[in-house]
C-alpha positions as CSV (number, residue, x, y, z in Angstrom):
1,X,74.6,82.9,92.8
2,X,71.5,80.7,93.5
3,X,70.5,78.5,95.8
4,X,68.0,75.4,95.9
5,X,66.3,73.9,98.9
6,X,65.5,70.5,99.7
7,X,62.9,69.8,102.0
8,X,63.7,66.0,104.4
9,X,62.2,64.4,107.1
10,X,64.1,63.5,110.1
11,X,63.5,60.3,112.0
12,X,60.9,62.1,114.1
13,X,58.7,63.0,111.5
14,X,59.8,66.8,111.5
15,X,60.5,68.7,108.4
16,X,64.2,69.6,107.6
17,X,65.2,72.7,105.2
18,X,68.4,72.2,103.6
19,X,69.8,74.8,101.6
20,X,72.5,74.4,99.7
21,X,74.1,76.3,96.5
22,X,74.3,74.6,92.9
23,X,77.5,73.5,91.7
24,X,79.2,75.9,89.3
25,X,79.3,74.8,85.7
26,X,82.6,73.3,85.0
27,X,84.4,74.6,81.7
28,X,87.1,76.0,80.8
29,X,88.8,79.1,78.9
30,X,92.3,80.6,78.0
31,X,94.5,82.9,80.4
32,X,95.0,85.0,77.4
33,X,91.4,86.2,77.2
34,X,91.0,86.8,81.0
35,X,92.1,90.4,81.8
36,X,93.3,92.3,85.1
37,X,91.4,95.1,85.4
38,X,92.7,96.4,89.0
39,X,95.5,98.9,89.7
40,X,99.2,98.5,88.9
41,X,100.8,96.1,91.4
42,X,104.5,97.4,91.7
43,X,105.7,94.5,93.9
44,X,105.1,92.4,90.7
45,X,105.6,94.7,88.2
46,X,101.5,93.4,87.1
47,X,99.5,96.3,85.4
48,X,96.0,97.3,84.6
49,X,94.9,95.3,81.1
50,X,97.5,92.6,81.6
51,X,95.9,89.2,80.7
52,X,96.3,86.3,83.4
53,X,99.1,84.8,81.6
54,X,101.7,87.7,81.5
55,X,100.4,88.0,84.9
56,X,101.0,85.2,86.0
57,X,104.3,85.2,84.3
58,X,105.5,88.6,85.8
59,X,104.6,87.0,89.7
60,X,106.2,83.5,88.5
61,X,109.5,85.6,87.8
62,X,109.5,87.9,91.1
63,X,109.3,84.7,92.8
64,X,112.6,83.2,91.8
65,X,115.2,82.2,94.4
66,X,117.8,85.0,92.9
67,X,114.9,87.3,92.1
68,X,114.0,87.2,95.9
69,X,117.4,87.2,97.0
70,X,118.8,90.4,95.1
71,X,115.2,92.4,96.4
72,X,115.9,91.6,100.2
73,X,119.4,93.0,99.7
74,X,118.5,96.1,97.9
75,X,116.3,96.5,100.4
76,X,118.5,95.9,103.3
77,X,121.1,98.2,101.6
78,X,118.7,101.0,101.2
79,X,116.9,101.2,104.5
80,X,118.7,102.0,107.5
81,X,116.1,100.5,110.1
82,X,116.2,97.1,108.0
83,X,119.8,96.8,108.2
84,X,119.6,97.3,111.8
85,X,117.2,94.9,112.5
86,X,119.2,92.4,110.4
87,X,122.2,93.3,112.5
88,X,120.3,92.7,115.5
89,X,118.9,89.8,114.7
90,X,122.2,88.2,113.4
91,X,123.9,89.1,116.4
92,X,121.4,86.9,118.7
C-alpha cells in the first residue's frame, strides 16, 4: 500500500508533514470468482477452493435460528460438563 505526504504550514509558520494513505480504487467483482484458499472450517462446513458465494451460503445456513438451536442441543446432549453447567445455570 502507498502512502503520499503533504507538506502545510501551521499558523506559526512551522512546517507540518502529513501522511496519509491513498484511497483504494473503488470497483467491483463477482463472489463466484473470489476463492477461499485457507483450511476447512468445520464449524461452517466452508472448505479449501470454495468461492465466496457458497461460502457465504454455507455460514448464512449455520446461522439459522433452528440451525443454531438443534447444534446447542446436540451439543448439550453430548457433553457431560455442558449439560451441567446448563443445569446449574438454570437452577439459579
Amino acid at each position: 500500500m502507498s502512502c503520499q505526504t503533504t507538506n502545510c504550514t501551521n499558523s506559526n509558520g512551522v512546517v507540518v508533514y502529513t501522511t496519509y494513505q491513498k484511497p483504494c480504487p473503488i470497483g467491483t467483482t463477482s463472489s463466484a470468482y473470489l476463492i477461499y484458499t485457507g483450511p476447512n472450517l468445520p464449524n461452517t462446513g466452508v472448505n479449501t477452493n470454495d468461492t465466496l458465494t457458497v461460502a457465504l451460503q454455507k455460514i448464512d445456513s449455520e446461522m439459522s435460528p433452528a440451525e443454531l438451536v438443534a447444534k446447542i442441543i446436540a451439543a448439550i446432549s453430548a457433553d457431560d460438563d455442558l449439560r451441567a453447567a446448563l443445569c446449574a445455570a438454570l437452577n439459579c
